[in-house]
C-alpha positions as CSV (number, residue, x, y, z in Angstrom):
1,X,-84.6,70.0,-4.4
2,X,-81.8,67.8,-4.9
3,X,-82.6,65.6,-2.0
4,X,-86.5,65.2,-3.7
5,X,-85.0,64.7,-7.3
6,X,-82.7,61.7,-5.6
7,X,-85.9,60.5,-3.9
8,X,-88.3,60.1,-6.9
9,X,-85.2,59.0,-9.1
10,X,-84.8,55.8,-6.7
11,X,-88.9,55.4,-5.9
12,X,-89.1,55.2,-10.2
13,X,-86.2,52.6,-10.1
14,X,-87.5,50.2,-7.5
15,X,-91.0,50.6,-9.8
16,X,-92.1,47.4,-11.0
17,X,-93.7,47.9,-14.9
18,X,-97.0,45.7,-15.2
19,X,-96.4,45.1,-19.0
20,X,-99.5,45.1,-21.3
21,X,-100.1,41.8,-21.7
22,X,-100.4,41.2,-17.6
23,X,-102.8,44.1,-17.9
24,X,-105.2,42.7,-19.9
25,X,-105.5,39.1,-18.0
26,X,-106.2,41.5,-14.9
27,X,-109.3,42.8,-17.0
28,X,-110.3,39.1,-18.8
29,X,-110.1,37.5,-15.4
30,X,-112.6,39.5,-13.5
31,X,-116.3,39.1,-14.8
32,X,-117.3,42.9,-13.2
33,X,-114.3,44.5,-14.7
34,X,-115.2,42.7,-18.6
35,X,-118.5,43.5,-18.1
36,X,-118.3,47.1,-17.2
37,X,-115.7,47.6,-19.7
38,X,-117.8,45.7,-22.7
39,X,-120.6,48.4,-21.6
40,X,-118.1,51.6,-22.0
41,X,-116.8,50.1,-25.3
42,X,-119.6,50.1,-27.2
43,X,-120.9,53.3,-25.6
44,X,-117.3,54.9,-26.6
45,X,-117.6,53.7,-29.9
46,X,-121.4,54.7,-30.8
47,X,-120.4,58.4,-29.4
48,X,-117.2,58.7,-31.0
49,X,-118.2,57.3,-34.8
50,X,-121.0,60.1,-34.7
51,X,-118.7,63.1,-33.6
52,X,-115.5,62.0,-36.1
53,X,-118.1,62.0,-39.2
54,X,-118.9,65.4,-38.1
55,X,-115.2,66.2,-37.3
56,X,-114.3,65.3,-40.3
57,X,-116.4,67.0,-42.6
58,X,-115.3,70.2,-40.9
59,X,-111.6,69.8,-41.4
60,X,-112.5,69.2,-44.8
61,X,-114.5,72.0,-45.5
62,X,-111.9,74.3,-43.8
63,X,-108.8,73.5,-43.7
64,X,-108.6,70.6,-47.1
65,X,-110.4,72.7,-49.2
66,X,-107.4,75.5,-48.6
67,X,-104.9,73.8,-49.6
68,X,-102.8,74.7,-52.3
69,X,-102.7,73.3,-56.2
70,X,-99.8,71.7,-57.3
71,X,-97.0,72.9,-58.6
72,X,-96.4,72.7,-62.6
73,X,-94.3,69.8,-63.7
74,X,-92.9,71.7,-67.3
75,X,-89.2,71.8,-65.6
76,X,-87.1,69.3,-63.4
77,X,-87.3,71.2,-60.5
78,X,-91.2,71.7,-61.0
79,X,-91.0,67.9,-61.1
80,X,-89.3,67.8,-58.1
81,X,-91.5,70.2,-56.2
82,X,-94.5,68.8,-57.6
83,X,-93.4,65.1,-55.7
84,X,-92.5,66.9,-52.2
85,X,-95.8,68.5,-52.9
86,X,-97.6,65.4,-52.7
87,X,-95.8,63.9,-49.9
88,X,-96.7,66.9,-47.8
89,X,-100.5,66.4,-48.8
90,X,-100.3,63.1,-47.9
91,X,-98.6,63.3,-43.8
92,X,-101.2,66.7,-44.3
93,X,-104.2,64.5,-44.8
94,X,-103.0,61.7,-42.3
95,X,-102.6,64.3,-39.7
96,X,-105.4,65.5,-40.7
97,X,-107.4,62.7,-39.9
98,X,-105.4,62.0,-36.4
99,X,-106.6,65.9,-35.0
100,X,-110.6,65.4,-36.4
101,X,-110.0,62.0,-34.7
102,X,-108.9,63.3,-31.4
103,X,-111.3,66.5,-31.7
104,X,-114.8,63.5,-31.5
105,X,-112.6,60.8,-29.1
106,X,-112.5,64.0,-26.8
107,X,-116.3,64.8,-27.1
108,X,-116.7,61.1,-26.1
109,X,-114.3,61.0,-23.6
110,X,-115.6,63.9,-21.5
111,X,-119.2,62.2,-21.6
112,X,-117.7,58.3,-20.6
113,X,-115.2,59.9,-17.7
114,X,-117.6,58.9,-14.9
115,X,-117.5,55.4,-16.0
116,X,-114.6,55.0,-16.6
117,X,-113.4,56.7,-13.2
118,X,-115.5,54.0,-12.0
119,X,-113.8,51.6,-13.8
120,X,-110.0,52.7,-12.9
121,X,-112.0,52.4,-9.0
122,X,-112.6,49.1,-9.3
123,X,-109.3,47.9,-10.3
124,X,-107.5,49.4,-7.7
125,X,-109.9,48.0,-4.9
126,X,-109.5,44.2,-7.0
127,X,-105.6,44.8,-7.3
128,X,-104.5,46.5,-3.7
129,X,-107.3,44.5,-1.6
130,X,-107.0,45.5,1.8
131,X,-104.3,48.1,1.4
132,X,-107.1,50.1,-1.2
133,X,-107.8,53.3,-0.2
134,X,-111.8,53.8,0.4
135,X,-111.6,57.2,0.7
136,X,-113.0,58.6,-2.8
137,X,-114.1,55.4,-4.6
138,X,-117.7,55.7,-3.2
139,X,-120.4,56.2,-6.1
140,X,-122.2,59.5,-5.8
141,X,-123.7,61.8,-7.5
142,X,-121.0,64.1,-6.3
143,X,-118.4,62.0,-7.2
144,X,-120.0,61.6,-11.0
145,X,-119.9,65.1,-11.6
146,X,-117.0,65.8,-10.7
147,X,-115.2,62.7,-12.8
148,X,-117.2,64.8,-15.6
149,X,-116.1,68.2,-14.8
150,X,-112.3,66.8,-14.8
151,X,-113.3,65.0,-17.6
152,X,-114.0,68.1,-19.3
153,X,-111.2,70.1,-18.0
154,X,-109.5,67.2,-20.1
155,X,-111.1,67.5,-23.2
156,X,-110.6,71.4,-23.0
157,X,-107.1,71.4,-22.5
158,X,-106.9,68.6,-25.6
159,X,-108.6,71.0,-27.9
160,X,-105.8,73.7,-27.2
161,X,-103.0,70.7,-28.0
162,X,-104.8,70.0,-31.1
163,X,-105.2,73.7,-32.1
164,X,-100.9,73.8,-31.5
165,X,-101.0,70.8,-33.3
166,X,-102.7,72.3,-36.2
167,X,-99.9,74.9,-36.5
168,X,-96.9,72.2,-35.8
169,X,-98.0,70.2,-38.3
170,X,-97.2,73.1,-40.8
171,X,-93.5,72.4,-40.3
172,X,-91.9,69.8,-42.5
173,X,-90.9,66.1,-40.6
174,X,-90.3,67.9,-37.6
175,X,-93.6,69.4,-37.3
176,X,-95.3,65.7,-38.1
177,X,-92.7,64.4,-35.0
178,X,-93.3,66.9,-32.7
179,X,-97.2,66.4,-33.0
180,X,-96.9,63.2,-32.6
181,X,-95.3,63.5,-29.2
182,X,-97.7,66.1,-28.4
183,X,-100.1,63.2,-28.3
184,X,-98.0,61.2,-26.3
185,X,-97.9,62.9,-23.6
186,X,-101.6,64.1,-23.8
187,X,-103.0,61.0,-24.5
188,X,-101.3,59.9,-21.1
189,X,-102.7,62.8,-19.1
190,X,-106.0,61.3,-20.5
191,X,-105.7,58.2,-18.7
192,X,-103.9,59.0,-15.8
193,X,-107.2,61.5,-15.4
194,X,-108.9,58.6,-13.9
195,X,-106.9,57.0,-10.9
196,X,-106.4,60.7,-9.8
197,X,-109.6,62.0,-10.1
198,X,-110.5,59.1,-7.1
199,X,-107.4,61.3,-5.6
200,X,-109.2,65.0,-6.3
201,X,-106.1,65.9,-8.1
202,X,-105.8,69.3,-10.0
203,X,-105.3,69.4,-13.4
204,X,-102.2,71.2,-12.8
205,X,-101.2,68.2,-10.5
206,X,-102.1,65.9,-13.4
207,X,-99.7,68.0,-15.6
208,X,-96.9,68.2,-13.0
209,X,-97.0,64.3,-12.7
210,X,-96.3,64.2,-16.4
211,X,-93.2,66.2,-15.8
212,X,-92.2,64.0,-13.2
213,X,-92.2,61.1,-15.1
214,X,-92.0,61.7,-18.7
215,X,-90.0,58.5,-19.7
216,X,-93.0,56.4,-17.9
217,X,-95.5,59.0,-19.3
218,X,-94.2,58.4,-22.8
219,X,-94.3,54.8,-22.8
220,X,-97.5,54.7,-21.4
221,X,-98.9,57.0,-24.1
222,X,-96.8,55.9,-26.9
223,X,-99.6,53.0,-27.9
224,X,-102.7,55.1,-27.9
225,X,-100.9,57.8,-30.0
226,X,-99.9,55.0,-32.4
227,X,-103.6,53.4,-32.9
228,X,-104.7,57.3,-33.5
229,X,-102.3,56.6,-36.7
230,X,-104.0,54.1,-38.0
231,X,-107.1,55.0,-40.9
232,X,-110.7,54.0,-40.1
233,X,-110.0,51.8,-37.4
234,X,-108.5,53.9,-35.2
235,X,-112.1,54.4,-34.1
236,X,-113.2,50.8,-33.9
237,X,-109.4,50.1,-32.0
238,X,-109.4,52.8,-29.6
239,X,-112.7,52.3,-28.1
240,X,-112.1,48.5,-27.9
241,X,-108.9,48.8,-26.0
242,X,-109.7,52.4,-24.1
243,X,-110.9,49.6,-21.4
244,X,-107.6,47.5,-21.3
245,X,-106.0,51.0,-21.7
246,X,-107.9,52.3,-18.4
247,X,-107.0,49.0,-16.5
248,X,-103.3,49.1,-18.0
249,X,-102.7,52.9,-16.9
250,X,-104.4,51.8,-13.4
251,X,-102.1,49.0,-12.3
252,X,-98.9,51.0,-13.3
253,X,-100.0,54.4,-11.6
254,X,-101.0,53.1,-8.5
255,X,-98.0,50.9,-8.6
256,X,-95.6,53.7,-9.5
257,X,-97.4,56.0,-6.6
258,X,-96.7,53.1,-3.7
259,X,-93.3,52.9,-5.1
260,X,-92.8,56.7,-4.4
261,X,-94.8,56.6,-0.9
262,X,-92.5,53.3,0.2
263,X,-89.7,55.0,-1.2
């Protein structure tokens, strides 16, 4: 165990990190890969304003409408309790919004997986060239439904993280921290889901990969959970860069999984 902890610890150092930026020329400089990703942007976008509206509304109905009236303000400490009060409505409501977010960019992400599997295909054959793979990168019907079956195992699992979440977010600071990480991690397991389904990983496999790596798995998720942050446009954000997010997770998996087979 020892000797395979030394092994991956030395495969992860000798791994080259493709930064964002290098990312997204790989994705602007190929005319198939823009166009294919313009086509699952507005696609992801259409599906995932409909299901947050609806999201949304049921949060609101029952879970806001729940929650508790103020304190009275006739004393100091009522004051006090009364401020602390609104604070925790207000990391409430923006957590809130991050959970009916992730409950319709789930719904949308199971029904776009096949494309972009397909996408996350493509990259690899444009970055590796002639040390790609075939094996699993040929367009089926098989191979559709089964980047839609993983794609739902996906969105399965994410509504059991946001259920947790739920409950976390009940705990004061922590509970807002520890949610956030929650999201981390699962928002990378989202987009690792499509170099490996090429690979016909498990979703346990998916999960154990996490473990491996969890300071690369955190840095590659960190962004996604942050745009999740943002009101309104986290919509309109996460569906335009899902595409460069698909080609950015790509490069640095495959790169990370030569790394470990050279290493």
């Amino acid at each position: 165990m020892d000797d395979l902890t030394t092994s991956s610890t030395l495969s992860q150092r000798s791994f080259q990190w493709i930064p964002l930026p290098r990312s997204t020329s790989f994705l602007l400089s190929n005319f198939r890969i823009l166009l294919v990703s313009l086509i699952l942007f507005i696609l992801t976008m259409a599906v995932t304003w409909l299901f947050y509206q609806m999201s949304i509304h049921f949060v609101d109905h029952y879970i806001g409408s729940h929650f508790p009236t103020p304190p009275v303000t006739d004393t100091i400490l009522g004051w006090l309790k009364k401020q602390l009060w609104i604070l925790f409505k207000f990391v409430f409501t923006i957590i809130s919004d991050i959970i009916a977010f992730y409950i319709a960019f789930l719904i949308a992400y199971c029904l776009t997986s096949p494309g972009y599997a397909f996408l996350s295909s493509m990259v690899e054959k444009i970055h590796l060239g002639s040390d790609f793979d075939q094996k699993g990168s040929e367009l089926s019907l098989g191979s559709l439904i089964f980047d839609l079956i993983e794609g739902c195992k996906i969105g399965l699992f994410g509504l059991g993280v946001t259920v947790c979440a739920i409950f976390i977010n009940f705990i004061p600071v922590l509970g807002q921290l520890l949610v956030f990480l929650l999201y981390c991690y699962y928002s990378c397991l989202m987009f690792i889901d499509y170099p490996t389904s090429r690979r016909q990983w498990s979703l346990g496999k998916k999960v154990f990969w996490l473990k491996k790596h969890p300071w690369i798995s955190f840095r590659l998720g960190v962004l996604p959970a942050l745009i999740s942050l943002i009101p309104v446009f986290n919509i309109f954000l996460m569906a335009l860069i899902f595409p460069v997010l698909t080609v950015h997770f790509t490069l640095n998996f495959s790169s990370l999984e030569r790394a470990e087979i050279s290493g």
